[in-house]
N, CA, C and O atoms as a DFTB+ gen file, in Angstrom:
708 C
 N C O
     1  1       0.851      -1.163       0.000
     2  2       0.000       0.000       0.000
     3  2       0.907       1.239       0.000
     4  3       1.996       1.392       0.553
     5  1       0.292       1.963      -0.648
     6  2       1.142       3.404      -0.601
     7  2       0.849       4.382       0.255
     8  3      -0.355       4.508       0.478
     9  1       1.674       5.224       0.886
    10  2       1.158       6.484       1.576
    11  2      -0.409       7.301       0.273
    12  3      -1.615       7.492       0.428
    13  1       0.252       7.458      -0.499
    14  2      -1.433       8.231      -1.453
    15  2      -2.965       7.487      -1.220
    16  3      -4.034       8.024      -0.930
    17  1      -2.583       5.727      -1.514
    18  2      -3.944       5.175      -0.714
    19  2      -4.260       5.168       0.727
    20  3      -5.392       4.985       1.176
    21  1      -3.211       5.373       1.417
    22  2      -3.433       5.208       2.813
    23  2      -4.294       6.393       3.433
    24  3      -4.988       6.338       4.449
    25  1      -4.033       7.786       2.344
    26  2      -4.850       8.954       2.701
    27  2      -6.326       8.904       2.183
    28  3      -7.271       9.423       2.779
    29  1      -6.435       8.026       0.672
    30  2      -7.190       8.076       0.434
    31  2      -8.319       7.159       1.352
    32  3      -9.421       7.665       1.565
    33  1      -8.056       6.020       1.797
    34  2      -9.005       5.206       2.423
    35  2      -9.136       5.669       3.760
    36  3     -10.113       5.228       4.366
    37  1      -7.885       6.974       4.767
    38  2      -8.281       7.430       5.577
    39  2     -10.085       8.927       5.456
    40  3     -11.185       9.110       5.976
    41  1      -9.309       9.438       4.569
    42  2     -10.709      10.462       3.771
    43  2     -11.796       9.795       3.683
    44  3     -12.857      10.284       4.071
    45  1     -11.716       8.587       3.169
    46  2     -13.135       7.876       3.103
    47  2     -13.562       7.500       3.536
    48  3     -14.754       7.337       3.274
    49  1     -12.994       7.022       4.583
    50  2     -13.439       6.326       6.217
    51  2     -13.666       6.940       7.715
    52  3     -13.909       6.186       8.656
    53  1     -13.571       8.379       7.880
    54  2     -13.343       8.712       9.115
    55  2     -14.850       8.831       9.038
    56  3     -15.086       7.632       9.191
    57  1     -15.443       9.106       8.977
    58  2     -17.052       9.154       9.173
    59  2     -17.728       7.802       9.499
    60  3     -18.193       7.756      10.638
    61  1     -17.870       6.795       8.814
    62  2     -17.627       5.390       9.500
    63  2     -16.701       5.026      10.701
    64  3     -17.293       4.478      11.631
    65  1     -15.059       5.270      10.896
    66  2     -14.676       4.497      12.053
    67  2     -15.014       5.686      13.363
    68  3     -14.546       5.295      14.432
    69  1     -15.748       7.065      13.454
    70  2     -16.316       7.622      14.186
    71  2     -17.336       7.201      14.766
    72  3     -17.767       7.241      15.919
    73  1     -17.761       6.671      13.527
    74  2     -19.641       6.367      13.920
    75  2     -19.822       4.744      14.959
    76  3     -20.620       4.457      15.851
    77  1     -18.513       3.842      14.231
    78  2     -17.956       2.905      14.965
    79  2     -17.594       3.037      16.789
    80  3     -18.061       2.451      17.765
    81  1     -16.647       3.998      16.641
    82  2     -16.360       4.400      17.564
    83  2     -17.786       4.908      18.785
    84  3     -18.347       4.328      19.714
    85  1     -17.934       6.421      18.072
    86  2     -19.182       6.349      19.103
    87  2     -20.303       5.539      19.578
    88  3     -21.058       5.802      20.514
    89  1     -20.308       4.730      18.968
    90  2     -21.469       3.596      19.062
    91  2     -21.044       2.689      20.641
    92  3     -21.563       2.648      21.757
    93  1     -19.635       1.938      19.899
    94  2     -18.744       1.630      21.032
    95  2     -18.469       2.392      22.207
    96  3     -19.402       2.359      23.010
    97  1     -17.960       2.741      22.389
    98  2     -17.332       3.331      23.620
    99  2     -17.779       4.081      24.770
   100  3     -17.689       5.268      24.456
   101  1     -18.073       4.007      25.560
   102  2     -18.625       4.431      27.210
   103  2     -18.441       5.769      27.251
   104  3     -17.333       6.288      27.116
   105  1     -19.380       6.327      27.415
   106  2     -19.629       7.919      28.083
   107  2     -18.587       8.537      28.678
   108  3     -18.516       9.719      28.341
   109  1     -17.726       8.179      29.455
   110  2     -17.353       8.454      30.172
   111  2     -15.551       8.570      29.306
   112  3     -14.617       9.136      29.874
   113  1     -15.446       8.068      28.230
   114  2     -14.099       7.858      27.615
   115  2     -13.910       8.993      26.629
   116  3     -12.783       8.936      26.136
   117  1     -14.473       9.778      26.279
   118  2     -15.076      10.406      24.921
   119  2     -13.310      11.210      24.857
   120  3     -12.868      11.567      23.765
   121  1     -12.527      11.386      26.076
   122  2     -11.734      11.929      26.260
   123  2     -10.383      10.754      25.059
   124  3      -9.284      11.150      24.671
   125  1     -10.959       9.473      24.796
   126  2     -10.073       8.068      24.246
   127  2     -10.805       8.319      22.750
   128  3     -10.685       7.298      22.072
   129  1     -11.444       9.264      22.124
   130  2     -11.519       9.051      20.869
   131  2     -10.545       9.179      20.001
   132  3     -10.351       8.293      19.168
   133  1      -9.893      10.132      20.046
   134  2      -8.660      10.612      19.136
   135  2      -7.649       9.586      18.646
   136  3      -7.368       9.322      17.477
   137  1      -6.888       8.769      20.370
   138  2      -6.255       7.751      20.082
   139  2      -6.704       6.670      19.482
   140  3      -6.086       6.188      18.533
   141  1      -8.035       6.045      20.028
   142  2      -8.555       4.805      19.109
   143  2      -8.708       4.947      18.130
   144  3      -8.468       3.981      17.405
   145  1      -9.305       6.499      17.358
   146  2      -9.323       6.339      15.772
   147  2      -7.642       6.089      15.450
   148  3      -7.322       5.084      14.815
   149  1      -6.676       6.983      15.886
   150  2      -5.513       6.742      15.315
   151  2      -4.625       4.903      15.612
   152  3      -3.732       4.370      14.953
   153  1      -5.294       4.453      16.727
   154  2      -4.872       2.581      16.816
   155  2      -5.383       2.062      15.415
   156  3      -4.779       1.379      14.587
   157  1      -6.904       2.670      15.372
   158  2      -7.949       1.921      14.356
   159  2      -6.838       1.929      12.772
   160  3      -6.364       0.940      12.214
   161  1      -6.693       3.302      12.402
   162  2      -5.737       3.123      11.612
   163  2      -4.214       2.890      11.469
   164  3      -3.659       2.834      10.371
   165  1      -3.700       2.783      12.427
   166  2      -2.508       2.108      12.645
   167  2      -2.589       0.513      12.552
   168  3      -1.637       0.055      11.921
   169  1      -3.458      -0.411      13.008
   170  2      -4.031      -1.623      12.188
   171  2      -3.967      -1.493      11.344
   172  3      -3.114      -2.048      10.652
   173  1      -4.786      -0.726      10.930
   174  2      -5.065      -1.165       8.817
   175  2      -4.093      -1.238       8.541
   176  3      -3.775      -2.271       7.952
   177  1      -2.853      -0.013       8.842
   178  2      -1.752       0.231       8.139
   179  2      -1.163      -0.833       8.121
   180  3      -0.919      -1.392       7.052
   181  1      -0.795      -1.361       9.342
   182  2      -0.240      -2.550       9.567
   183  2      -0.624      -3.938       9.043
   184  3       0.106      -4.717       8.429
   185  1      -1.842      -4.094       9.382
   186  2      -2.036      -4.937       8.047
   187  2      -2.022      -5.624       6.761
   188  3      -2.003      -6.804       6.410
   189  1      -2.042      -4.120       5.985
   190  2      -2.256      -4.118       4.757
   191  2      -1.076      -3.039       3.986
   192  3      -1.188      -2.378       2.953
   193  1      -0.043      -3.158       4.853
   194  2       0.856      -2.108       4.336
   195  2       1.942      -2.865       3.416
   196  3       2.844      -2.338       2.765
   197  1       1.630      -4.225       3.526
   198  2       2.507      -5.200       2.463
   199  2       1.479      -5.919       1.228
   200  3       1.787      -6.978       0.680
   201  1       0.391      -5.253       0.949
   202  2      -0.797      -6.034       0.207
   203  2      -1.453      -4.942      -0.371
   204  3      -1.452      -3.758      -0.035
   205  1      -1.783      -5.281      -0.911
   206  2      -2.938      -4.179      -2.155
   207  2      -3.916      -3.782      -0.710
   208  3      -4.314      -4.410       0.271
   209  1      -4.054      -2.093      -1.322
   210  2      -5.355      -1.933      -0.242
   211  2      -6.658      -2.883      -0.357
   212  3      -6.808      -3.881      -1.061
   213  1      -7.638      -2.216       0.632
   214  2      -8.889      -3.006      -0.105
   215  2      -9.293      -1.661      -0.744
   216  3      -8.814      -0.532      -0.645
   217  1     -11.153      -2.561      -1.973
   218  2     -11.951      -0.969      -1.754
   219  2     -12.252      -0.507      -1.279
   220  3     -12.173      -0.859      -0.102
   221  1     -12.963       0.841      -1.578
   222  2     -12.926       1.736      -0.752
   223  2     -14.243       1.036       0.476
   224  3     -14.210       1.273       1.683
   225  1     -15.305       0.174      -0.212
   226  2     -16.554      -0.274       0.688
   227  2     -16.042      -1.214       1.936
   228  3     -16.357      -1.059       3.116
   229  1     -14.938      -2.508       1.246
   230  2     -14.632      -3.355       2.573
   231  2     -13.416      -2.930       2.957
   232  3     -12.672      -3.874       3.223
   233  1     -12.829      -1.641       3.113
   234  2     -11.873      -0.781       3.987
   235  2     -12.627      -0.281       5.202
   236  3     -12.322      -0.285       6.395
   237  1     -13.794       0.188       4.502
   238  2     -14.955       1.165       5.482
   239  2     -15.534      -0.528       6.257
   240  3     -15.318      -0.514       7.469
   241  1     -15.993      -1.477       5.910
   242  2     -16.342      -2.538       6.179
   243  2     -14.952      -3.176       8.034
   244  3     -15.102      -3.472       9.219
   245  1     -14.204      -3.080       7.365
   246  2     -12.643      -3.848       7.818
   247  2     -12.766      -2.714       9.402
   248  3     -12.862      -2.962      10.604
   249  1     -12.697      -1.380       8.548
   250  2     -11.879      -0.013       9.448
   251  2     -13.217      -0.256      10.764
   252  3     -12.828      -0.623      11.873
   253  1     -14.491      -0.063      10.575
   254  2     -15.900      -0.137      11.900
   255  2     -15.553      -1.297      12.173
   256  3     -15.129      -0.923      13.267
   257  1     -15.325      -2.457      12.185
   258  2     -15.083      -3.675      12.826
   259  2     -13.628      -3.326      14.036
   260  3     -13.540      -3.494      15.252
   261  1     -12.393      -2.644      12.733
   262  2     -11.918      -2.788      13.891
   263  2     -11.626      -1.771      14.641
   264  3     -10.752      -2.086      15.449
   265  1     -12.038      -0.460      14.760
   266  2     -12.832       0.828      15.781
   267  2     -13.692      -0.379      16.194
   268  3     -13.073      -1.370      15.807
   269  1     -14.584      -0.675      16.667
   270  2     -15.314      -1.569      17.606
   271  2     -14.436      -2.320      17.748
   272  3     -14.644      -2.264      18.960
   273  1     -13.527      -3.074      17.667
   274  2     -13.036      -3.592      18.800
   275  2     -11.690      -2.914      19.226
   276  3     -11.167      -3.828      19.864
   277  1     -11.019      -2.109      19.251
   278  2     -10.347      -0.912      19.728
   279  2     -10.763      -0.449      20.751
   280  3     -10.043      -0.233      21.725
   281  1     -12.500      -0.123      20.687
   282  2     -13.206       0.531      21.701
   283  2     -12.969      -0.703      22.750
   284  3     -12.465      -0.599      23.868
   285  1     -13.424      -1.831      22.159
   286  2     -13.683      -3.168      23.443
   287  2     -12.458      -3.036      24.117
   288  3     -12.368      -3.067      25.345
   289  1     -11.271      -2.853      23.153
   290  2      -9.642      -3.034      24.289
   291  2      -9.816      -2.220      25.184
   292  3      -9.839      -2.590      26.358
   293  1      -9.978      -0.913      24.825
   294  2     -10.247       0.455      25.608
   295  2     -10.599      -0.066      26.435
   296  3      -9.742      -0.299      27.287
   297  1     -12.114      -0.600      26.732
   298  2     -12.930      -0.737      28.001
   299  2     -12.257      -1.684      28.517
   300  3     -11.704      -1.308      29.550
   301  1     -11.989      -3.123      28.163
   302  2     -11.530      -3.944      28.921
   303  2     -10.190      -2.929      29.986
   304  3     -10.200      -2.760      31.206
   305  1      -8.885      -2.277      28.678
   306  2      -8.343      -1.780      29.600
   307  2      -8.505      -0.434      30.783
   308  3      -7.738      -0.248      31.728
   309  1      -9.903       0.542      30.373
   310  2     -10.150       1.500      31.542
   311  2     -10.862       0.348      32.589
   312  3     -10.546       0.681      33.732
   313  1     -11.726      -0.915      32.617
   314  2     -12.140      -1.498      33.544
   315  2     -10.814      -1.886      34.390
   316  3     -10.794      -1.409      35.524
   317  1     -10.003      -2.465      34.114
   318  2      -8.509      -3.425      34.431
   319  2      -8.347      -2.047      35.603
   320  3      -8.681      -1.934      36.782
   321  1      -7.664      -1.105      34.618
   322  2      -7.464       0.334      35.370
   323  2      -7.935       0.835      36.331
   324  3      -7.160       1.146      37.235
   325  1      -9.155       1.055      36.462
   326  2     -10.559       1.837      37.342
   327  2     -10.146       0.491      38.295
   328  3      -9.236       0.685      39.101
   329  1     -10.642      -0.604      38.261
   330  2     -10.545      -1.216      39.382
   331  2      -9.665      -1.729      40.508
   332  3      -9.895      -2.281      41.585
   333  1      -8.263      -1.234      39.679
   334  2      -6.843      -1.421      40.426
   335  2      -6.841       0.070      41.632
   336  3      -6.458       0.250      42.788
   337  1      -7.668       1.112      40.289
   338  2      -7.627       2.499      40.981
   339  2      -8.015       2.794      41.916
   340  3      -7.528       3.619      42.689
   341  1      -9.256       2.001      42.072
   342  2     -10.217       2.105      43.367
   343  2      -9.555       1.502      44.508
   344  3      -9.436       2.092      45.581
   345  1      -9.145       0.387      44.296
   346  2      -8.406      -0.535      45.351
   347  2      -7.763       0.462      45.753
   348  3      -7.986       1.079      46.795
   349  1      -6.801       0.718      44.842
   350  2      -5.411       2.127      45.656
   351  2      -5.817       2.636      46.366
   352  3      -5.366       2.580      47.510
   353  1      -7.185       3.609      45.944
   354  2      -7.866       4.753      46.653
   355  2      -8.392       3.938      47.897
   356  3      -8.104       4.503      48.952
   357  1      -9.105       2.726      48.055
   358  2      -9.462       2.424      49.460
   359  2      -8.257       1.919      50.278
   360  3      -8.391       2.009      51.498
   361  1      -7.219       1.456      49.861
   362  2      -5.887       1.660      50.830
   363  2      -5.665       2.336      51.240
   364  3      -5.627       2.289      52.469
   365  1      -5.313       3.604      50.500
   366  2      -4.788       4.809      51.083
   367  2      -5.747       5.160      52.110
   368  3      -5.328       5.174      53.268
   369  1      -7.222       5.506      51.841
   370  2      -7.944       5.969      52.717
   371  2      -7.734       4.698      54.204
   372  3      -8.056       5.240      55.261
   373  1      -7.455       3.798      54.311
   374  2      -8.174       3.043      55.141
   375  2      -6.501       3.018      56.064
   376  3      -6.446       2.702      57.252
   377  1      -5.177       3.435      55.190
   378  2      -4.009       3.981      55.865
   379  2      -4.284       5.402      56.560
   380  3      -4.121       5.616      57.761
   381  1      -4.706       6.296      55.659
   382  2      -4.837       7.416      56.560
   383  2      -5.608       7.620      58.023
   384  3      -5.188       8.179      59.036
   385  1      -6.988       6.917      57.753
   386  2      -7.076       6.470      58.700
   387  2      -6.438       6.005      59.914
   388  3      -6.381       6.482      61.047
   389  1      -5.965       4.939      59.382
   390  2      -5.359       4.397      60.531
   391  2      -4.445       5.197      61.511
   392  3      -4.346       5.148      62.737
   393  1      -3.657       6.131      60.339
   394  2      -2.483       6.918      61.309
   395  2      -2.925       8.198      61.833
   396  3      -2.224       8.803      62.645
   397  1      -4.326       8.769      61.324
   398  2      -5.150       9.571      62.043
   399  2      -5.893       9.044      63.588
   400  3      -6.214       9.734      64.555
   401  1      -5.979       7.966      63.432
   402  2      -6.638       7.279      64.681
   403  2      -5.097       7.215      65.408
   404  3      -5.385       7.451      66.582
   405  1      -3.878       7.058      65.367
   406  2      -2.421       7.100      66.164
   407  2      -2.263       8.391      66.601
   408  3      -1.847       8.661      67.728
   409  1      -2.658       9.440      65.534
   410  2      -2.469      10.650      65.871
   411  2      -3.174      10.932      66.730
   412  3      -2.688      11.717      67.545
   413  1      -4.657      10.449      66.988
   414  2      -5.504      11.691      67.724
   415  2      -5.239      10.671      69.104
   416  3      -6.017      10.992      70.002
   417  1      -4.271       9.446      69.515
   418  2      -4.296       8.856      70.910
   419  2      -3.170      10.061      71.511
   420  3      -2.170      10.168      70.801
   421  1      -3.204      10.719      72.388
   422  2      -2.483      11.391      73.412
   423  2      -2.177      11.215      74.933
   424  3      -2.242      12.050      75.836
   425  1      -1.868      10.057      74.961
   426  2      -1.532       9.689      76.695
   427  2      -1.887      10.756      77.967
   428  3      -1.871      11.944      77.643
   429  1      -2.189      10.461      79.316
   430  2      -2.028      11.878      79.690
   431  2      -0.395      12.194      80.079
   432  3       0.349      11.609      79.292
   433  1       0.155      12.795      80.864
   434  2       1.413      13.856      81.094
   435  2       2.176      12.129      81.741
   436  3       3.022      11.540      81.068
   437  1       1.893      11.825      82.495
   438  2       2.752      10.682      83.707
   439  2       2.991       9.119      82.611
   440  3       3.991       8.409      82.513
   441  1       1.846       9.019      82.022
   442  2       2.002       8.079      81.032
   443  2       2.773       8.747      80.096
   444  3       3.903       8.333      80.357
   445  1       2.882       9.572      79.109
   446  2       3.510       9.874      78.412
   447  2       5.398       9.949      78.955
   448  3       6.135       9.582      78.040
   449  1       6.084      10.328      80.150
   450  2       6.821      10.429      80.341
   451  2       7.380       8.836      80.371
   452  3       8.340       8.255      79.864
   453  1       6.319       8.470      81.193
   454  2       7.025       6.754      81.766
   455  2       7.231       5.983      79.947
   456  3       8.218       5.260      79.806
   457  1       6.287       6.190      78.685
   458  2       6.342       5.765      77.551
   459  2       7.845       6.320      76.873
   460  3       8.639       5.578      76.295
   461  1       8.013       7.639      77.065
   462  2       9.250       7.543      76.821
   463  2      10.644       7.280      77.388
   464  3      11.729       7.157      76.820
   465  1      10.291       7.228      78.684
   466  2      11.470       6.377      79.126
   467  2      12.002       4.933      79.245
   468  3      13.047       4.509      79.738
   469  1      10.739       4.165      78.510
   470  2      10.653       2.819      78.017
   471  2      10.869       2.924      76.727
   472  3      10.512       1.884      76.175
   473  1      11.517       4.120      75.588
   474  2      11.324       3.971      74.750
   475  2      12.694       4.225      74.586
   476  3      13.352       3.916      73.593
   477  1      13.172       4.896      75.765
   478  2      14.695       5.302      75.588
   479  2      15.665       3.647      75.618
   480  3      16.709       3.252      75.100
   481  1      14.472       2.976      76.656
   482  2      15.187       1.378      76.832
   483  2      15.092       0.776      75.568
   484  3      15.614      -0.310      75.820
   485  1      14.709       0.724      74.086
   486  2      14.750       0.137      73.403
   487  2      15.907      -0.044      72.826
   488  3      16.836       0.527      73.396
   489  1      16.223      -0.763      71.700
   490  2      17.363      -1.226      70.815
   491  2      17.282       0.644      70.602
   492  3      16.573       1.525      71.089
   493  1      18.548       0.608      69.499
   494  2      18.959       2.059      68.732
   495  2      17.924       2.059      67.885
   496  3      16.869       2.674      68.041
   497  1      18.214       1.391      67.012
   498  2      16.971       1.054      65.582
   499  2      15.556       1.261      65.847
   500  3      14.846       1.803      65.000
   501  1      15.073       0.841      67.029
   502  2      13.932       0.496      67.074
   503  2      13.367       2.115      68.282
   504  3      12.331       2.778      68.338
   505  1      14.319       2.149      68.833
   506  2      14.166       3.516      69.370
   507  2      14.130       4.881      68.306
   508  3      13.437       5.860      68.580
   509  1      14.790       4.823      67.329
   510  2      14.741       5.840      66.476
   511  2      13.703       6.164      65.785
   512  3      13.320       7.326      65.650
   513  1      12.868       4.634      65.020
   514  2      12.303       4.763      64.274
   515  2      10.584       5.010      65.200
   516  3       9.668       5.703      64.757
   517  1      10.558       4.287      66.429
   518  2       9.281       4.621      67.180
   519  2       9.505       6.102      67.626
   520  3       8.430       6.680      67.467
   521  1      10.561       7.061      68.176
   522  2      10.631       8.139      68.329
   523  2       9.680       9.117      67.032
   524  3       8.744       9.884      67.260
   525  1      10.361       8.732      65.515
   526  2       9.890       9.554      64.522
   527  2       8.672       9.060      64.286
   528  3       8.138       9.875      63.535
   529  1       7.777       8.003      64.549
   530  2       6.294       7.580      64.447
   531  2       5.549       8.768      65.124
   532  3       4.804       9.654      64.704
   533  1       6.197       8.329      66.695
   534  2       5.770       9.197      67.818
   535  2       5.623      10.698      67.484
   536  3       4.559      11.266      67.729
   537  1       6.591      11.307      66.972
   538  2       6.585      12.583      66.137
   539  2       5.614      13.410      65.138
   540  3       5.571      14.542      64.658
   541  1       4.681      11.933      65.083
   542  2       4.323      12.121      63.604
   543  2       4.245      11.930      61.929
   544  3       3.313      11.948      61.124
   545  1       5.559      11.755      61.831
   546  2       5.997      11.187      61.040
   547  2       5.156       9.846      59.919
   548  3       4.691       8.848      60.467
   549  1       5.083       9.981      58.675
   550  2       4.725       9.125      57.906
   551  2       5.750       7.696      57.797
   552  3       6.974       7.826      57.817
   553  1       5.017       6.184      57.666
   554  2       6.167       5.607      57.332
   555  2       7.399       5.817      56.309
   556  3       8.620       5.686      56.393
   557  1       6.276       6.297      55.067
   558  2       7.030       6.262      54.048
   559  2       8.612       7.476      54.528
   560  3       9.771       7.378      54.125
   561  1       8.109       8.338      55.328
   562  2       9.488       9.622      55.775
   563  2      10.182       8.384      56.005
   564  3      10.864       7.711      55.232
   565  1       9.857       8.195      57.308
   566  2      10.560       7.454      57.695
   567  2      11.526       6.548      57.190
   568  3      12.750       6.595      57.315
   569  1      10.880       5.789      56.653
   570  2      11.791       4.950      55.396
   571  2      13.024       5.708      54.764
   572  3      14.214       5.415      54.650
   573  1      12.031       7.133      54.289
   574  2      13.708       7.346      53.694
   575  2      14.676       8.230      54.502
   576  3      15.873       8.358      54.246
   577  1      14.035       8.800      55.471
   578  2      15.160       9.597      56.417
   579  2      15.953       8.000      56.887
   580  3      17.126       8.200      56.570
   581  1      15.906       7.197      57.214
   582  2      16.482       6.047      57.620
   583  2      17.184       5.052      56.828
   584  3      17.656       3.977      57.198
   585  1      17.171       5.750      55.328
   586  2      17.178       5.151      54.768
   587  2      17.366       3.352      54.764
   588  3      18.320       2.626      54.485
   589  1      15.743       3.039      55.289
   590  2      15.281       1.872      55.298
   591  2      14.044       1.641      54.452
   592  3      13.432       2.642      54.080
   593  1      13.526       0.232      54.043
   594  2      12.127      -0.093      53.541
   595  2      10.986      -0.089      54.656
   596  3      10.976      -0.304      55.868
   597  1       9.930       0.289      53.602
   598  2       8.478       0.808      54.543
   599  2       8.494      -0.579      55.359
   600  3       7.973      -0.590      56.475
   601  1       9.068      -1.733      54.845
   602  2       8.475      -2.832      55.498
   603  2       9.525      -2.725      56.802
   604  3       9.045      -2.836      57.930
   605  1      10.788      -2.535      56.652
   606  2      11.303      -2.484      58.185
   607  2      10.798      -1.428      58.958
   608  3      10.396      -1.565      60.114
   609  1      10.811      -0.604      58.464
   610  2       9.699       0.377      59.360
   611  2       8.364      -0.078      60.215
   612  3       8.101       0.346      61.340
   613  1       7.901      -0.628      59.778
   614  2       6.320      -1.581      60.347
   615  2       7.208      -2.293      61.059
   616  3       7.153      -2.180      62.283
   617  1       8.633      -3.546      60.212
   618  2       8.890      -4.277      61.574
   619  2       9.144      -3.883      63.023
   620  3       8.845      -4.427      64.086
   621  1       9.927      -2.531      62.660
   622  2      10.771      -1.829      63.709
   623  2       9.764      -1.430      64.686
   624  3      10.004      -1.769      65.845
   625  1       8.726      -0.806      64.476
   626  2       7.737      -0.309      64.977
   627  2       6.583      -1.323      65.770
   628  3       5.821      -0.989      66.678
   629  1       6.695      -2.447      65.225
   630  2       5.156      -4.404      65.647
   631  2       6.343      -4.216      66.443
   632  3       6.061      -3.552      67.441
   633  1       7.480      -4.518      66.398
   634  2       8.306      -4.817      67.585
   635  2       8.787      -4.304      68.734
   636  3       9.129      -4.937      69.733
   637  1       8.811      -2.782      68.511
   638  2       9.462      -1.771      69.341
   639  2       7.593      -1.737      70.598
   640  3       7.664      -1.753      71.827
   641  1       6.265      -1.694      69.844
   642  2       5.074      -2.245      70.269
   643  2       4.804      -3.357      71.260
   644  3       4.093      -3.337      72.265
   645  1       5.744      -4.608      70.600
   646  2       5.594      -5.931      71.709
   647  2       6.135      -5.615      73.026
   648  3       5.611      -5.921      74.097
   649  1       7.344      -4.910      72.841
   650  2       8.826      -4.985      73.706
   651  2       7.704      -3.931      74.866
   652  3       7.244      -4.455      75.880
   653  1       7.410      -2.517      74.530
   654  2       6.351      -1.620      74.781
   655  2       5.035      -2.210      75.831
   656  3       4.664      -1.838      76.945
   657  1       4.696      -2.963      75.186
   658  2       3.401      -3.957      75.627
   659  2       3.998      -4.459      76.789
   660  3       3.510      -4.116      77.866
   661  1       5.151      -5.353      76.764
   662  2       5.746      -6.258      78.120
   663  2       6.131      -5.375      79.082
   664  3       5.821      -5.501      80.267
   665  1       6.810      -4.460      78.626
   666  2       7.163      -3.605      79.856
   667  2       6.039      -2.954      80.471
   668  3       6.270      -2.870      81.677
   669  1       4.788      -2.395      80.142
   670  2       4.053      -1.765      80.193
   671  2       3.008      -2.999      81.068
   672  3       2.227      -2.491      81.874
   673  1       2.967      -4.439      80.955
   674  2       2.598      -5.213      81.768
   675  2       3.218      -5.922      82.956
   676  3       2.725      -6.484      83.935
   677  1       4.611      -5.687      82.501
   678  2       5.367      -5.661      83.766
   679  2       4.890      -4.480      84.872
   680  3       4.610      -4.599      86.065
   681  1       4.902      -3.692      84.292
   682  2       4.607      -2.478      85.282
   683  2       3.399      -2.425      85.775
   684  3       3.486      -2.616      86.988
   685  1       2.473      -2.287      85.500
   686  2       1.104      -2.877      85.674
   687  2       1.142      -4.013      86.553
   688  3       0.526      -3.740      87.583
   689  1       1.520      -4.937      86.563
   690  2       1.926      -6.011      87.299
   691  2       2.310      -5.493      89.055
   692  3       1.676      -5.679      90.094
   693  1       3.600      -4.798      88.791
   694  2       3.611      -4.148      89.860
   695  2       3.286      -3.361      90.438
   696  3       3.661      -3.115      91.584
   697  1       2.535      -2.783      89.823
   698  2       1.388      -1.753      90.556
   699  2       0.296      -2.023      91.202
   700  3      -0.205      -1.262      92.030
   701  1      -0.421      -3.764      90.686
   702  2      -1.247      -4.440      91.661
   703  2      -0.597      -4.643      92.750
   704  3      -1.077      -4.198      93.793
   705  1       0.827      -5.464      92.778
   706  2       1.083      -6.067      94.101
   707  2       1.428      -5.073      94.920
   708  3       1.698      -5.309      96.098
């Protein structure tokens, strides 16, 4: 096929792989027309760029078949997309959360002192990184002021928690007897 037919069967066809198109494609994509017409004809090209074109009727025939299914990839891939997206979005929310509910716990004055002087007893590591929690601090900072992974961060922190917990029932302990 030559670039001269390739214009010509584009001229003759955009009104068909439009009409294709809009037929296909979800309300909500109208923003994905431009590219799918240009996939739609990047097929043909590809196709038929080593072969006689077709006519001009089963080009227009060929080109709405495949604009409709261009559109179908589309959707399959904005569904794939949208639903990975949402997931993200309810993580994040259900993280923020979480470290909004850390934020708004405030010990009173006597607990808070005795917490950090059990916190001074921890390892280095594990003292540093519960200090900058305590602060405020996001894991992800954290991670990289420490330059450590979010996941040692959580470890540093479930653990610096257990160690926290025992002492904190030790003490308790002795405050019954």
């Amino acid at each position: 096929m030559t670039e001269p037919e390739l214009i010509r069967i584009i001229e003759s066809s955009k009104e068909t792989v439009l009409k294709s198109i809009r037929r296909h494609i979800l309300p909500g994509m109208a923003s994905l027309v431009e590219d799918l017409v240009q996939d739609t004809y990047l097929r043909y090209y590809l196709k038929f760029k080593d072969k006689p074109s077709l006519d001009p009727q089963d080009a227009n025939r060929w080109l709405y078949v495949a604009a409709r299914n261009e559109c179908r990839r589309a959707i399959r891939k904005w569904n794939r997309e949208g639903r990975a997206y949402s997931k993200l979005q309810a993580e994040i929310k259900v993280s923020e959360k979480k470290e909004q509910d850390i934020a708004a716990i405030e010990p009173d004055p006597d607990k808070r002192k005795w917490m950090e002087s059990q916190i001074n007893l921890l390892p280095s590591p594990y003292k540093e990184t519960m200090i900058l929690r305590l602060g405020g601090e996001k894991m992800e900072s954290i991670a990289k002021k420490l330059d450590i992974s979010e996941g040692t961060v959580k470890s540093r922190i479930s653990r610096a928690k257990e160690w926290l917990s025992r002492f904190a029932s030790n003490r308790t302990g002795r405050e019954e007897k």
